[in-house]
C-alpha positions as MATLAB code, in Angstrom:
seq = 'XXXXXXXXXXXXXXXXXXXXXXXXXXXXXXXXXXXXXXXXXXXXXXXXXXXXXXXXXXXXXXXXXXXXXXXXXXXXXXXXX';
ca = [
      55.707  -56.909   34.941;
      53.775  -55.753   37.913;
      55.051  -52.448   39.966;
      53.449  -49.336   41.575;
      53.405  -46.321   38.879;
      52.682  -42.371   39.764;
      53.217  -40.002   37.104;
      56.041  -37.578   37.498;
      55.736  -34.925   34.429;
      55.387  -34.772   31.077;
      56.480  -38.510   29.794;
      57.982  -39.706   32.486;
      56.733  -42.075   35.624;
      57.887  -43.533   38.203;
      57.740  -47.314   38.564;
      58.541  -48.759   42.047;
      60.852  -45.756   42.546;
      62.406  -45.453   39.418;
      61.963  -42.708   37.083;
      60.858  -44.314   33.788;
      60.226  -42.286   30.177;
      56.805  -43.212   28.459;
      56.962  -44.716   25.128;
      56.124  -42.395   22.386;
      52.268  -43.636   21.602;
      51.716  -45.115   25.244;
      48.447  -46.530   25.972;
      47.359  -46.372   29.484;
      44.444  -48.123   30.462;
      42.176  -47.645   33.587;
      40.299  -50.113   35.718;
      37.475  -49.925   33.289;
      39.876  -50.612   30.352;
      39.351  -46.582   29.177;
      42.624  -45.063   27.564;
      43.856  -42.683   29.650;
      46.689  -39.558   29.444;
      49.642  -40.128   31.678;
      48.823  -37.107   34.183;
      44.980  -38.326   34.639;
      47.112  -41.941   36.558;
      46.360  -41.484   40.365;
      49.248  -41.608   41.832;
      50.759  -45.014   43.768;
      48.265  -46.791   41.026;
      49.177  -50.830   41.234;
      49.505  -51.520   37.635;
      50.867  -54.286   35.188;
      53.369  -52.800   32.480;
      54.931  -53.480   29.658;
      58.728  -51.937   27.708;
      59.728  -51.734   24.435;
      62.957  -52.858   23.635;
      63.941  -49.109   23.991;
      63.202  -49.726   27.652;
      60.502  -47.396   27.143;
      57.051  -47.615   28.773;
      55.111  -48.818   26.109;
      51.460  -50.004   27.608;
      50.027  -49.905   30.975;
      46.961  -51.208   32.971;
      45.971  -49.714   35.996;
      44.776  -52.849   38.525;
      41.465  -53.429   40.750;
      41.781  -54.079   43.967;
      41.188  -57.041   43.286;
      43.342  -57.859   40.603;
      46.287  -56.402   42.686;
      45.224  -58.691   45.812;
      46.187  -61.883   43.150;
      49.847  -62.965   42.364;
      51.701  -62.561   39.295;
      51.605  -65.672   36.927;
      54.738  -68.142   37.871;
      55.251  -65.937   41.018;
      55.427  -69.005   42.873;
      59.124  -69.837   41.649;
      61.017  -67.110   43.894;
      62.099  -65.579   40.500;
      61.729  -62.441   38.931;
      58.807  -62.169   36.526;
];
């Protein structure tokens, strides 16, 4: 899933709006693909995420620009990724 992610405190986020928790053993990775703690995520960061079946953040990658700029695999559907 793609949304827009700021860090809110300790393990949780926010992901579009909504106040997620972090997965216990989250990995958050930067634009150079560098693990990263949750408060160190500049805030409104375009990123690509993915839950557990907890609906807990479990891994995260914080976009380019670039990568941003480009639509979401199938997006061109009208559905839901």
């Amino acid at each position: 899933k793609a949304g827009e992610l700021s860090h809110l405190q300790d393990m949780f986020v926010s992901i579009n709006g909504v106040q997620v928790r972090l997965a216990p053993g989250v990995q958050i990775r930067d634009q150079a693909n560098r693990l990263v703690v949750p408060t160190a995520v500049p805030p409104a960061s375009q990123v690509k995420y993915v839950l557990d079946q907890e609906g807990l953040v479990r891994q995260v990658w914080i976009l380019t620009p670039e990568e941003a700029q480009q639509p979401a695999a199938g997006s061109g559907t009208g559905g839901n990724n």
